[in-house]
Rosetta silent file (secondary structure, phi, psi, omega in degrees, C-alpha in Angstrom):
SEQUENCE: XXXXXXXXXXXXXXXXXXXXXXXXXXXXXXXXXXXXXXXXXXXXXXXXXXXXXXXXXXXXXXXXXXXXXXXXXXXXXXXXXXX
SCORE:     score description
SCORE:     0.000 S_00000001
   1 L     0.000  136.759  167.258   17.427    7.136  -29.446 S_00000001
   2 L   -70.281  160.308  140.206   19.573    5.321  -31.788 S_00000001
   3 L   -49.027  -21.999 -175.566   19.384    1.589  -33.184 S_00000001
   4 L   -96.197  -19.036  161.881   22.775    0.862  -31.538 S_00000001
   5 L   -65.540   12.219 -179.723   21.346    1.935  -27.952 S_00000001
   6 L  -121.114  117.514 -164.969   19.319   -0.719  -28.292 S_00000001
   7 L   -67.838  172.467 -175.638   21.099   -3.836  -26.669 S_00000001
   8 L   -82.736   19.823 -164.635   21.554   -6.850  -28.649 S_00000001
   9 L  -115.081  -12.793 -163.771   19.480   -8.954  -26.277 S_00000001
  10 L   -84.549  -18.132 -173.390   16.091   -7.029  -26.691 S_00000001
  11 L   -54.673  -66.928 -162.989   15.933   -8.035  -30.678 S_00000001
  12 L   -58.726  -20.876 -165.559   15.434  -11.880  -29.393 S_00000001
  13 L   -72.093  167.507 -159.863   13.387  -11.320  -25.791 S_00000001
  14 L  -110.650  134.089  156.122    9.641  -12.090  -26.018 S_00000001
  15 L   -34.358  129.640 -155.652    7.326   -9.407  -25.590 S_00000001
  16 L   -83.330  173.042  179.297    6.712   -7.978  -21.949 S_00000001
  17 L   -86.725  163.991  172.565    2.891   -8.724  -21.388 S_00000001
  18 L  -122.997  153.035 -166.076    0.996   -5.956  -20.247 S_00000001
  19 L   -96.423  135.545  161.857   -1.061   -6.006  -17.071 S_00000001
  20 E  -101.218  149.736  179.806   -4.420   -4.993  -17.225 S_00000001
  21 L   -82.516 -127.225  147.591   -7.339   -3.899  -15.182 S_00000001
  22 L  -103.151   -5.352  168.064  -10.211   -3.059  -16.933 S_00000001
  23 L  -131.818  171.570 -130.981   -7.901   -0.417  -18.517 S_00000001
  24 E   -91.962  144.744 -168.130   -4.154   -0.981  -18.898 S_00000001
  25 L  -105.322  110.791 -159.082   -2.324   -1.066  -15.511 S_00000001
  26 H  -123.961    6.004  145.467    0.862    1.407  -16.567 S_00000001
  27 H   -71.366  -55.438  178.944    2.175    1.283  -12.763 S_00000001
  28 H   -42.578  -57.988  175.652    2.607   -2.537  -13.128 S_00000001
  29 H   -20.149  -74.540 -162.839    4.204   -1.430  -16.332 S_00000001
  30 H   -45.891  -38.751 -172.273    6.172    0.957  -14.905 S_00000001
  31 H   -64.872  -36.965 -177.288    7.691   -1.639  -12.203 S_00000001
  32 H   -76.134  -12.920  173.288    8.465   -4.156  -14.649 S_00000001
  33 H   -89.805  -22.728 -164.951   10.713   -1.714  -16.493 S_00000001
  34 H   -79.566  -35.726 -176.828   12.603   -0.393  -13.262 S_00000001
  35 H   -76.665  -17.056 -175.120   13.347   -4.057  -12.652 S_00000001
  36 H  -113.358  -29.913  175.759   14.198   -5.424  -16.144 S_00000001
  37 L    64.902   27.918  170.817   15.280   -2.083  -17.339 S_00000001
  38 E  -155.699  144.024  170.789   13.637   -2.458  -20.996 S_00000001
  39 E   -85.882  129.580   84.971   10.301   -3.317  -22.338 S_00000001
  40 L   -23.508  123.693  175.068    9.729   -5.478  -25.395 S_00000001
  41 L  -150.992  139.799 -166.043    6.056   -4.283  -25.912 S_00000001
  42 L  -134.660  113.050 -175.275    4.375   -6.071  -29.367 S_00000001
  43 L  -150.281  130.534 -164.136    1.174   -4.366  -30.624 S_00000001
  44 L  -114.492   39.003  169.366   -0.754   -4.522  -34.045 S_00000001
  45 L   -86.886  106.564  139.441   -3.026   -1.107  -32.433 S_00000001
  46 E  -135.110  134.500  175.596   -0.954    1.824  -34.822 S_00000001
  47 E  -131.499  159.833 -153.376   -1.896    4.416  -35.907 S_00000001
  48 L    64.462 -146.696 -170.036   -0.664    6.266  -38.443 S_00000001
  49 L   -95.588  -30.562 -160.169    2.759    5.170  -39.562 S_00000001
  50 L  -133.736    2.778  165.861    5.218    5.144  -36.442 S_00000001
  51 E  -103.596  115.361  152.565    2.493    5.328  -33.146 S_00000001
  52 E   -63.233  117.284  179.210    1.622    2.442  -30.930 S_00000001
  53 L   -48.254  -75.440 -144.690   -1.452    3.229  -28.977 S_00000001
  54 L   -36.870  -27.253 -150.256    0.054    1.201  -25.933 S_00000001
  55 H   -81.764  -59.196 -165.825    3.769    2.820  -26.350 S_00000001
  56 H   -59.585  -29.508  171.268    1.821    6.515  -26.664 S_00000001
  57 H   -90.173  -32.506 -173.149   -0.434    6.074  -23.891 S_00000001
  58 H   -80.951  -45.844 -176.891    2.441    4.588  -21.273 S_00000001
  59 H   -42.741  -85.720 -165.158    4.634    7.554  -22.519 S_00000001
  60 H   -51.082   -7.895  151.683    2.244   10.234  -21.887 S_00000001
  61 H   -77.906  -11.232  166.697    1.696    8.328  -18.009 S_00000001
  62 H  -102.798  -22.279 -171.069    5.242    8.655  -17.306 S_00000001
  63 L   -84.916  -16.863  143.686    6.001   11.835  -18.838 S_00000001
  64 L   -39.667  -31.854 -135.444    2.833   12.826  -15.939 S_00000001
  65 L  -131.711  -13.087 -178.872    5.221   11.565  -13.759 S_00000001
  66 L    41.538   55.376 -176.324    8.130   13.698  -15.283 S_00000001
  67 L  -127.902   89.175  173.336    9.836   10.210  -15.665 S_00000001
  68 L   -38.453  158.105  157.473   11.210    9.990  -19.792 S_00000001
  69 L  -137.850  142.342 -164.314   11.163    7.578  -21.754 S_00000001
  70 E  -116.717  138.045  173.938   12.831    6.391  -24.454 S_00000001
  71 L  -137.429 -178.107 -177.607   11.591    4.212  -27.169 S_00000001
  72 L  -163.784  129.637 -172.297   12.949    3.129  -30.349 S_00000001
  73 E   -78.820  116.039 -172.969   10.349    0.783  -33.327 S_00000001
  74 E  -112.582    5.649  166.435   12.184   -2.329  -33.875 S_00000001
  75 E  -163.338 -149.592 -164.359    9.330   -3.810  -36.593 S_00000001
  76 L   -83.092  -37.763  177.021    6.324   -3.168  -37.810 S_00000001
  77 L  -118.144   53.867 -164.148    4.378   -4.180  -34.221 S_00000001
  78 E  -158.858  120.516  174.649    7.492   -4.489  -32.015 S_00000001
  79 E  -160.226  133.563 -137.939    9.038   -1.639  -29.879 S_00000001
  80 L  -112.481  121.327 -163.727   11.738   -1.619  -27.437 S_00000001
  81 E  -130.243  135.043 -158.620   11.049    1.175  -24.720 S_00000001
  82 E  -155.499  151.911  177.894   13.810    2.011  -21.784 S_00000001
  83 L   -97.160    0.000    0.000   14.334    4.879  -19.033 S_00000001
């Protein structure tokens, strides 16, 4: 994914929340992207230089699901994720 596939509306949008159980709910997730049809997801869990637990764990449940995803790091704890 490029920086210019990433609309100009997602720099400004607030971080989506994420729903939780007692472990991360990544259906809820999942719903809230087919209806909004981008994530804002804001997380200061990384490890290493460029992985987001949160982004890296919802990936590998959709990619289960043989549903891609696309993401793209738009700061240091800020990352804009789309189908």
């Amino acid at each position: 994914m490029k920086i210019t596939d990433v609309p100009a509306v997602a720099w400004d949008t607030a971080p989506t929340p994420l729903p939780t159980k007692q472990v991360y709910d990544w259906e809820a997730l999942y719903q809230t992207l087919k209806e909004k049809h981008f994530l804002i997801i804001e997380s200061d869990n990384v490890r290493g230089l460029y992985d987001c637990v949160e982004v890296k764990l919802f990936n590998n449940y959709l990619r289960k699901r043989n549903i891609p995803l696309f993401t793209k790091r738009l700061s240091k704890n800020r990352w804009f994720c789309t189908l």
